[in-house]
Structure formats: C-alpha cells, structure tokens
C-alpha positions in Angstrom: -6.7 -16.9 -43.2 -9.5 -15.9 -40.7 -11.7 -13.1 -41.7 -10.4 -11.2 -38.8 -6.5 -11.5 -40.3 -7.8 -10.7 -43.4 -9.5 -7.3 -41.6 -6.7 -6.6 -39.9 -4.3 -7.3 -43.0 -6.5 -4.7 -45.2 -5.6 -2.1 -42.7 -2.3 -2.9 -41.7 -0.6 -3.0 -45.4 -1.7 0.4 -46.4 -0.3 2.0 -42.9 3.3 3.2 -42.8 5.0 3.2 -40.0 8.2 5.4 -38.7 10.9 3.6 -36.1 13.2 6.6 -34.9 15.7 5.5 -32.5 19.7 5.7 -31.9 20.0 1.9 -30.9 20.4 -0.2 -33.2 18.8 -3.3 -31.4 15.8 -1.6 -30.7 15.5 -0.5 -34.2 15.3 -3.9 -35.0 12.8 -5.8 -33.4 10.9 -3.3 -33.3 10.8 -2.6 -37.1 10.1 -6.4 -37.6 7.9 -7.1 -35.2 5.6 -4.2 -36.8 6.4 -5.8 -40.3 5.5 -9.0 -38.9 2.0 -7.1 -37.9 1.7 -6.1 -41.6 2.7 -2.7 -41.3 5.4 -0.8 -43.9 8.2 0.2 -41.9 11.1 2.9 -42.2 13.8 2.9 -39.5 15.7 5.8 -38.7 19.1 6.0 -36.3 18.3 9.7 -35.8 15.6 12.5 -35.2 17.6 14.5 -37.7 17.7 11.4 -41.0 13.8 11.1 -39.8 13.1 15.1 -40.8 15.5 14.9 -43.7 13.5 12.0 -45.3 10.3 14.3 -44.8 11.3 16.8 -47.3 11.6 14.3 -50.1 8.6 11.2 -48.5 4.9 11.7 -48.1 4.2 11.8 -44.2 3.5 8.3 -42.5 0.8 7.5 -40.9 2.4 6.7 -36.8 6.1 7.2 -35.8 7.6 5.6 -32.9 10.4 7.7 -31.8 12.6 7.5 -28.2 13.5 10.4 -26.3 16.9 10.6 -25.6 19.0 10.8 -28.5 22.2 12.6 -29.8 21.3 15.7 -31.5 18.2 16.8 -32.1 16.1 14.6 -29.0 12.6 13.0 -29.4 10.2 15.5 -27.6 12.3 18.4 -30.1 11.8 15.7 -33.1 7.9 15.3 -31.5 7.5 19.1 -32.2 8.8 19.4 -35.4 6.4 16.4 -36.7 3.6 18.4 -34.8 4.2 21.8 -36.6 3.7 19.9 -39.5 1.0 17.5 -38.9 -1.2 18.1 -35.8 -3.3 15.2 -36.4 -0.2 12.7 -36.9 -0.3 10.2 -33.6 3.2 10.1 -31.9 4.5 6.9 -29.9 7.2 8.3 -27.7 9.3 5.3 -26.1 12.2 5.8 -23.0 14.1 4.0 -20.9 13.5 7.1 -18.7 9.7 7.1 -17.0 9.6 9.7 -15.0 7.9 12.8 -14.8 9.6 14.4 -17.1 9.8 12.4 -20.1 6.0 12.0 -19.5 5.2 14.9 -18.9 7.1 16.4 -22.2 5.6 13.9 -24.3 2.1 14.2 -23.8 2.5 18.1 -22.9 3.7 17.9 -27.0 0.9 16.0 -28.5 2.2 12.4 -27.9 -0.4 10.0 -28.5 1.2 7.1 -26.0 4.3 6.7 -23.7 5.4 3.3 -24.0 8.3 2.3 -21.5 11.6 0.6 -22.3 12.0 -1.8 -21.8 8.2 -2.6 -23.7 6.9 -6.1 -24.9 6.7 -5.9 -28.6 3.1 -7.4 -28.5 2.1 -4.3 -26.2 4.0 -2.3 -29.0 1.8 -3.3 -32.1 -1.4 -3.6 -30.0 -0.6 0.4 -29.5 0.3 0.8 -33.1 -3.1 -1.0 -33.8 -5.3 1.5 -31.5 -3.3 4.7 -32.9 -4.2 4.1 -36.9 -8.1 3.7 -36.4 -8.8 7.2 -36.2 -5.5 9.6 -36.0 -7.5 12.2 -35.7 -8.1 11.4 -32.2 -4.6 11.3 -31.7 -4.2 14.8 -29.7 -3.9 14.4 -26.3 -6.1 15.1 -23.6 -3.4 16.4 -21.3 -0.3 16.5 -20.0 1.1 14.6 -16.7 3.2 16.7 -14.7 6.0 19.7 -15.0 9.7 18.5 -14.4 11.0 19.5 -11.1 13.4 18.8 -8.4 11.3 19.7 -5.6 10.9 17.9 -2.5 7.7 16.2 -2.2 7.4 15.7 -6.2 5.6 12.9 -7.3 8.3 10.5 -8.2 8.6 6.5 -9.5 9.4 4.2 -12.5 7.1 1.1 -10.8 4.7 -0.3 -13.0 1.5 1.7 -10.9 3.1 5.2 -11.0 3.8 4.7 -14.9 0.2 3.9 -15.2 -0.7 7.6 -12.6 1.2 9.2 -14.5 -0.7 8.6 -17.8 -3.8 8.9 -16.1 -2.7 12.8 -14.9 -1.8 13.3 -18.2 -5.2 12.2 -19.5 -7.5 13.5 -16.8 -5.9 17.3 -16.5 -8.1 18.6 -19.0 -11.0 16.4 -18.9 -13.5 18.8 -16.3 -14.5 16.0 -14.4 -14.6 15.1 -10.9 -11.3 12.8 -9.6 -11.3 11.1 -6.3 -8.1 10.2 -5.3 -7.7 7.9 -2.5 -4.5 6.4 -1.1 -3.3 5.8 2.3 -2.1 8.8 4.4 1.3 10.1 3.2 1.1 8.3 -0.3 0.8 12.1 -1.8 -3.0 12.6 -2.7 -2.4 16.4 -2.6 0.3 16.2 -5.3 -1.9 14.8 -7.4 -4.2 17.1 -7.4 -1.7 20.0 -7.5 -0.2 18.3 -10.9 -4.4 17.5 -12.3 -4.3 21.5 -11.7 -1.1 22.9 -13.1 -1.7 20.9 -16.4 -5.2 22.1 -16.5 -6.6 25.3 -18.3 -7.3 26.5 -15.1 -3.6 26.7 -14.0 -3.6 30.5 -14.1 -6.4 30.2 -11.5 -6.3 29.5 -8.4 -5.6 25.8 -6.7 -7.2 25.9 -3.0 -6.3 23.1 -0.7 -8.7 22.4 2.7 -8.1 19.2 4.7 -11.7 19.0 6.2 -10.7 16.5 9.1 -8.3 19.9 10.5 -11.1 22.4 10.8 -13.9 21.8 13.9 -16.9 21.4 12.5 -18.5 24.3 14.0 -16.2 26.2 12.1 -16.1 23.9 8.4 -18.6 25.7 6.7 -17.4 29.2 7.0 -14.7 28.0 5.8 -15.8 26.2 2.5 -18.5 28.9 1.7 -17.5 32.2 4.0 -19.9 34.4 6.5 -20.9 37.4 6.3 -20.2 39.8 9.2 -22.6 39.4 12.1 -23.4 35.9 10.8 -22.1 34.5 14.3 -20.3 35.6 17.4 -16.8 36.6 16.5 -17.9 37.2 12.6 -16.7 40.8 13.0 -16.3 41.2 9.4 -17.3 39.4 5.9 -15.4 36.2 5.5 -14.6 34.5 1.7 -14.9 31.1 1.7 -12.3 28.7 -0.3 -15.1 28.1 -2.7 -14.8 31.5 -4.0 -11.3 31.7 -3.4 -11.0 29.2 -6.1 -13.2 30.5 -8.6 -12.1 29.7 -11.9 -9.2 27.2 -10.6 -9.3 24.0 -8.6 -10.4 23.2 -5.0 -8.8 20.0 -3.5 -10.7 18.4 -1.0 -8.5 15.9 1.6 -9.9 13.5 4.2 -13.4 14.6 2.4 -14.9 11.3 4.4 -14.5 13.4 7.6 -17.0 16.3 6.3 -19.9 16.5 8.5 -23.5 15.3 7.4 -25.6 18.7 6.9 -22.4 20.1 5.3 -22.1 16.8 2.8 -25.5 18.1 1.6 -24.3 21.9 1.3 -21.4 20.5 -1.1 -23.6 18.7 -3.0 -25.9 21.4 -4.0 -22.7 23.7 -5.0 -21.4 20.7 -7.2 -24.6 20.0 -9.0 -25.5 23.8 -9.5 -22.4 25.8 -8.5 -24.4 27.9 -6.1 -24.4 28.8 -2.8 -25.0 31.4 0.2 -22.1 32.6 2.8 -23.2 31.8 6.1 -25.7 34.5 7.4 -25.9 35.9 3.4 -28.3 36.8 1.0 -26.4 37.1 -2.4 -26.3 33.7 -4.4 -22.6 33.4 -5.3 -22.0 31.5 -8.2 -18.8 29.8 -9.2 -16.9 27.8 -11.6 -14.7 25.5 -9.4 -13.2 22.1 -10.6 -13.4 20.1 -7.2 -10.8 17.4 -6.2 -11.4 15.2 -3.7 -9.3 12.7 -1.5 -9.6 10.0 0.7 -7.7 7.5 3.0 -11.2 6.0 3.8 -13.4 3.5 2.1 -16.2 6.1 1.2 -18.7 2.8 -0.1 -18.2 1.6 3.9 -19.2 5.1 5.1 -22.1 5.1 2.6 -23.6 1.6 4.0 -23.0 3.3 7.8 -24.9 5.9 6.9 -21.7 8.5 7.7 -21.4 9.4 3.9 -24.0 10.8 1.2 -24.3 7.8 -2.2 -25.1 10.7 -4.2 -22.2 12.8 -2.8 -20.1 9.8 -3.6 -21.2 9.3 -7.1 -20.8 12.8 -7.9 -17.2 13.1 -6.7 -16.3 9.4 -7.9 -16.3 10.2 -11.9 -13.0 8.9 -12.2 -10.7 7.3 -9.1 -7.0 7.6 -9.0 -5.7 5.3 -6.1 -2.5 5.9 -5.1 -0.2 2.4 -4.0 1.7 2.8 -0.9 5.1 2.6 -0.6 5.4 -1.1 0.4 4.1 -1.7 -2.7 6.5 -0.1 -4.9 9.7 -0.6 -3.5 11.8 -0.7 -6.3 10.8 3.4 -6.3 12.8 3.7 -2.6 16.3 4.6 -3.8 15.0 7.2 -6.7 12.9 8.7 -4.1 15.1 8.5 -1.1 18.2 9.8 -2.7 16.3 12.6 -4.1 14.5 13.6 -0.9 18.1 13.2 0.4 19.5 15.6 -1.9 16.5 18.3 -1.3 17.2 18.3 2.3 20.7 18.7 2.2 20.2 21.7 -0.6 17.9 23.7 1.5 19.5 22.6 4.9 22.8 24.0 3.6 24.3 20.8 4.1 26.9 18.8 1.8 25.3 16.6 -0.7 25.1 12.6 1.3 24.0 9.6 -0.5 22.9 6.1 0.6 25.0 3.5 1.0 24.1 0.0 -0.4 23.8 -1.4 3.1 21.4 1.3 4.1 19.8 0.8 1.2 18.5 -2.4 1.4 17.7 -1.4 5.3 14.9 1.1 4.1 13.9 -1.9 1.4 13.6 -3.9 4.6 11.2 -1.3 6.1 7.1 -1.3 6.0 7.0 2.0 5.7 3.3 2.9 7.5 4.0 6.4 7.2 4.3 6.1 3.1 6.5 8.8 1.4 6.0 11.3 3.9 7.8 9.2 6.4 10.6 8.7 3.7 11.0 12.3 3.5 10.9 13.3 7.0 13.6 10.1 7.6 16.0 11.9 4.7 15.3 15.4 6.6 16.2 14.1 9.7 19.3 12.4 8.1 20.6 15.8 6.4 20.8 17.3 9.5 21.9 14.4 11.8 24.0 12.1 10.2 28.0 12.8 10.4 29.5 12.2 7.3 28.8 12.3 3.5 27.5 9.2 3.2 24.6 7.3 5.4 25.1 4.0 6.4 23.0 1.3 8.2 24.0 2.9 11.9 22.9 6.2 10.3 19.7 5.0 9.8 19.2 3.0 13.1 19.9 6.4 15.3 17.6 8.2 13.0 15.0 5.9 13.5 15.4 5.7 17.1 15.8 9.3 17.9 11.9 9.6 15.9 11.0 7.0 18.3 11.9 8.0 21.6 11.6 12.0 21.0 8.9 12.4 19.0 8.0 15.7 20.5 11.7 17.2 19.2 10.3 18.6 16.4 12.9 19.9 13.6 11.2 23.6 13.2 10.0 22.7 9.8 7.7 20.3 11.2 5.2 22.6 12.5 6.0 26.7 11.5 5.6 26.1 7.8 2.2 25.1 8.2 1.9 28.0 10.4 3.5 30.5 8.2 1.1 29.4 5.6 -1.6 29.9 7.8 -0.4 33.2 8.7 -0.1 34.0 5.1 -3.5 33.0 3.7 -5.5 34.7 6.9 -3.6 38.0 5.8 -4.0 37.5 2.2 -8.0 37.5 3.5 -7.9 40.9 5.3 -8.3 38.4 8.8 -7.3 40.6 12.0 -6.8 39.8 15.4 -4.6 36.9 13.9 -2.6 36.2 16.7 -5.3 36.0 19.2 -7.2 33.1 16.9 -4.3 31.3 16.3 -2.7 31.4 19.7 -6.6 30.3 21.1 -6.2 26.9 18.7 -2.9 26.8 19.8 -3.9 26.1 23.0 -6.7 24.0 22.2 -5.2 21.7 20.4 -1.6 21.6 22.7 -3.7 20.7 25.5 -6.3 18.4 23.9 -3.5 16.3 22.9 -1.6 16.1 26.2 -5.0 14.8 27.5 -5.2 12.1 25.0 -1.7 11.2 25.7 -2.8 11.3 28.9 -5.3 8.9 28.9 -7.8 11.3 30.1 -5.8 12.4 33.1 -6.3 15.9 33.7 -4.0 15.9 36.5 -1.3 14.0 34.4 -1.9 16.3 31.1 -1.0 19.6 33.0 2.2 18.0 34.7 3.3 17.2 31.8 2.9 20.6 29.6 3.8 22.6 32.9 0.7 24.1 33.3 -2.0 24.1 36.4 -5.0 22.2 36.2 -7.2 24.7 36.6 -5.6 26.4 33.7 -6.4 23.0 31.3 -10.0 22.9 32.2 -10.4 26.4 31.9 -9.2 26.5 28.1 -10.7 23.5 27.1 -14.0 23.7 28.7 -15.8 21.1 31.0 -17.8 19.8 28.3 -15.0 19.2 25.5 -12.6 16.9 27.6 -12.8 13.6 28.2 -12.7 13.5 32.3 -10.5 10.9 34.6 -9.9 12.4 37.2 
C-alpha cells in the first residue's frame, strides 16, 4: 500500500458517514462507493429514521442527505442536524438544481450541493474535502431566494449549477465581483441575488448603467452636485454612491465610464471618499460595488480606454455569465416559465410550448440572450391565438419583431420611465417633466438620424417633424451632418 493510501486510510476509517435518502438505488452505491473509500457508513430511507437514530448514536462526522423526500424533507432534516451541531458539514444532493434547492441548502448551513445525477468519484472526493476541517464547514452564503418572477435567474446546465454555487459563496464575502457576459445574459440579476443574500440586504441595492447617462452628466450622477455646482443645479443633488450607503451599487457597461471619472471611482473604492460636484464636505461611505461588463476590459486596458488599476480593483473575483446558445438544454425551463409570467400578468390563459416549437427555439442563435427569450414569450402571451404555441406561432412572432420593430408593446419602454419617474421623485427632483421630455427628444431624434444615415432631411420625414425643428433640438455641433 502506498503511503498516500495508508494516509488516506488513517483518516477515512475513523470518519462516519450518514447516507439519507428515499431511493433505494441511490442508497446503495452511494453507501458502497464511500465504504469502498474507507469510510463507516449508515444508510437511512428517511429524514425521520436519520433523527430517530440520533437520540440513541453519537453524531457522525458528514451526512449526505437529498432533498425531496416523503415526510420530513432534506433542507427541514438539514435544520434539525444544524440545531444540534452547527459545525457538522451537510452534503445536500437533488435531482432538482435550481434556485431553490440551492438556495435553501446553503441558506441552511449546507456545506456542498452535489447534483443528481453525481459521479460517485465526485461524491467521495467531496466527502474527502468536508472531513479535514468541519469546522470550516459553515457556509459563506447563500445563492438566491426562490421565486417565480419573470427575469429570475434560471437553469439546471452544468455552468449555471456552477453560478449558482459561486452566488452562494460570494454573497457574503465583501469583495469586489465583476460579472461579465454578453448583453441580455442577466448580469444585473446577478448582482441583485450577490445583494439580497448579503448582510447588506436591508440596505439599499443601486443600479446605474453608465453607457445610458451622457457623460457630461455621469458624475453628478455617481457622486451628486451641490446646488449652483453648474447651470441647471438648482438644488443639491445625492449621488447613487450615497444612495447606496450601507447596501450595494451595481455598476453595468462599467467599460463605457469615461477616463477622468475611471479615476474618481477609483479613489472612492480604495478610500471610500469623495466630494459632490461643486462640494466641500468629504462624504464617506460604505458601499459594496458590483461591476459588469459585456466588454473585454484587458483589450480596453492595452487601448489605453480603461484604468489596470481600476481593473484589478473591480476584478477580485469574475463571474461570467454563458449565453444562451451555450446552454440550450435551459431553453424549455426558461421559455415555459417566461411564458407562464407573461400570460399571469397579461391576464391571459396559461399557453405552453409545443414540442415542434420547441425544438424551433433550440434551432435559434439567440443573439439577444435571455432577454430576447423573454421579450419572444411576451410577445407570444399577447399575440398567439390559442393555448398552445406552435411552430407558425413562433414564425409570425418572429417576423412581426422584424419588420415592426418600432411597435413597441407599452411595457417596452414606460417601465423604465416609471422607474425613472419614481427614483427622480424619491430625490426631491422638480421640473421632472421638462428634463425628461428634453432627453426625450434628444434621444427620439438622435436615433432617427442614425437610422437615417445622417440624413437630416430624411430623419424629420420620418418622425414628422420640420427640419428646422431637428437641428434646433439637437444642436449643430451634436449631429452628424448629410445633408
């Protein structure tokens, strides 16, 4: 026997080891497969035998247990072992990863979530890493709260497991996350679920996308002005650096932020310090930032467009997100729940996917990610006829997004505005309407130029406005001319 079987035979023989689990297969192998290992195994069909046999046993030293099981369930079974014995590491094992069984184990002290079906090598190799130290065994985190809402972070592919472990991991750790992904893969939700199983989830979460604020207007925003500080600064602004003091500020498309403002945000991270624009008080903070990216920040830092040391400071730890070609096998969880969602709060019946329609969406490159998944099940609450969609359902869905992209449903664009709204009111903002209704415009007509190639002529026949009336909003120096 090598001396490294010998090592791991001296630990292995004096560990016992608890196999909790209604199936009778799994029981099984897994029991031998962890005698085989050298362990000393009990195997229970029940979370109920397991407590029974604690009254009258010593405690062991790991249990595996599953989740779903008649009677008393595992995450129940998971507390009752915790009441008893804080420091005793928990394997919790289901056939069901998703966000709630993950989120329920670790949010009870779990040491792992191992997935059915699990290699048995994987299995013992866990066992192995658990009975070092138990004392470690308390988790850092939880992953993410159950819920049916739209837009929830959903998936059972191999990638999303592994996300989900690393939320439940990273909530607590006060460290900087970068998430990065491809646009629509659900960066913010990350961040929202690193937040609400933090100890800062009383506080507030603040979310800015930097890439939607001009520039000139960016750092009010992140750090506030006092009044006077500029024309139009009628009255002292707080920035969303102090609206989320104490909580978590989530960064998105931070590889858009402007230079000199890239060196503001570096001081506040490394001192957590800053002045309002046109101030004198040195406001201090305690704000857990969370940044995103679709962008490859190291190419920006070898152009010279983003700070290394910005990086480095945001880039503790790196969740990437896989778009949705890559997971695939998550398209009919997500779609049919999006599906469902929509027809809930559309006041529509209930619709599911045919299996022709189906494999049409697996047949689909999805550039738009999840969001485009979700917009597509919106669009087919509303649209399609009958109760269940089919392959032709799909087709005039997709087509009607192709040629009429303009058509809007309402939901498209006025709960973004309503939240808008809401948060400039929340800030004591007035004169709402005439702001808003000014980058209304701006932005209305900016885009018809674009589509216009440049054509200012073109633009205004095409919102139904004069030409004059373009130029004047959008000033001579902000438009690209053709004319």
């Amino acid at each position: 026997m090598s001396e490294r079987s010998v090592e791991r035979t001296a630990k292995t023989e004096r560990a016992r080891v608890w196999v909790v689990d209604d199936d009778r297969a799994v029981r099984f192998v897994l029991a031998e497969a962890l005698r085989d290992a050298g362990y000393r195994v009990q195997a229970f069909d029940s979370a109920r035998a397991a407590l029974d046999a604690l009254d009258g046993e010593a405690l062991p030293d790991l249990v595996f247990t599953d989740v779903r099981m008649p009677g008393l369930d595992g995450l129940g079974f998971l507390d009752a072992l915790k009441a008893r014995a804080p420091a005793l590491p928990v394997i919790v094992m289901s056939a069901y990863t998703d966000i709630a069984s993950t989120a329920g184990a670790f949010r009870g002290g779990a040491h792992e979530f191992l997935s059915k079906p699990f290699d048995l090598d994987e299995a013992v190799a866990l066992a192995t890493r658990a009975l070092p130290q138990p004392e470690e065994a308390a988790p850092l985190a939880t992953a993410m709260r159950a819920s049916a809402a739209a837009g929830e972070l959903l998936g059972d592919t191999p990638a999303m497991r592994e996300l989900f472990r690393a939320i439940g991991r990273l909530a607590q750790a006060p460290l900087g996350v970068l998430v990065t992904g491809e646009t629509g893969t659900g960066k913010e939700l990350v961040a929202r679920a690193l937040h609400r199983e933090s100890p800062r989830a009383t506080r507030p979460f603040v979310a800015l996308n930097t890439a939607a604020i001009p520039a000139e207007l960016l750092e009010s925003e992140l750090f506030g002005h006092e009044a006077g500080a500029f024309t139009g600064a009628h009255k002292r602004h707080i920035g969303r650096f102090e609206q989320a003091d104490g909580g978590t500020l989530f960064l998105d498309e931070i590889g858009d932020m402007p230079a000199a403002l890239q060196t503001r945000l570096l001081r506040v991270l490394a001192e957590g310090e800053f002045f309002r624009v046109g101030g004198r008080e040195l406001i201090r903070v305690d704000v857990r930032v969370i940044a995103a990216t679709h962008q490859p920040l190291e190419t920006l830092v070898s152009e010279g467009r983003f700070r290394a040391d910005l990086l480095h400071r945001l880039d503790v730890v790196r969740l990437p997100l896989p778009p949705l070609r890559e997971r695939k096998a998550d398209l009919p969880l997500l779609a049919q729940r999006f599906l469902a969602v929509a027809a809930k709060k559309l006041g529509a019946p209930a619709k599911r996917f045919q299996a022709e329609a189906l494999r049409r969406l697996d047949q689909h490159d999805w550039p738009g990610n999840v969001r485009e998944l979700e917009n597509l099940c919106w669009r087919l609450a509303a649209l399609a006829p009958g109760e269940t969609i089919s392959a032709r359902d799909l087709k005039a869905a997709w087509r009607s997004d192709a040629v009429a992209p303009v058509r809007m449903d309402a939901g498209d664009w006025a709960r973004p505005l309503a939240v808008a709204v809401g948060a400039a009111l929340a800030r004591g903002e007035t004169d709402i309407h005439a702001a808003l209704r000014e980058r209304f415009d701006q932005i209305l007509l900016q885009t018809a130029l674009d589509h216009s190639d440049g054509h200012r002529q073109l633009a205004a026949e095409r919102l139904g406005v004069g030409r004059n009336t373009l130029t004047r909003k959008l000033g001579s120096g902000r438009a690209r001319r053709k004319d």
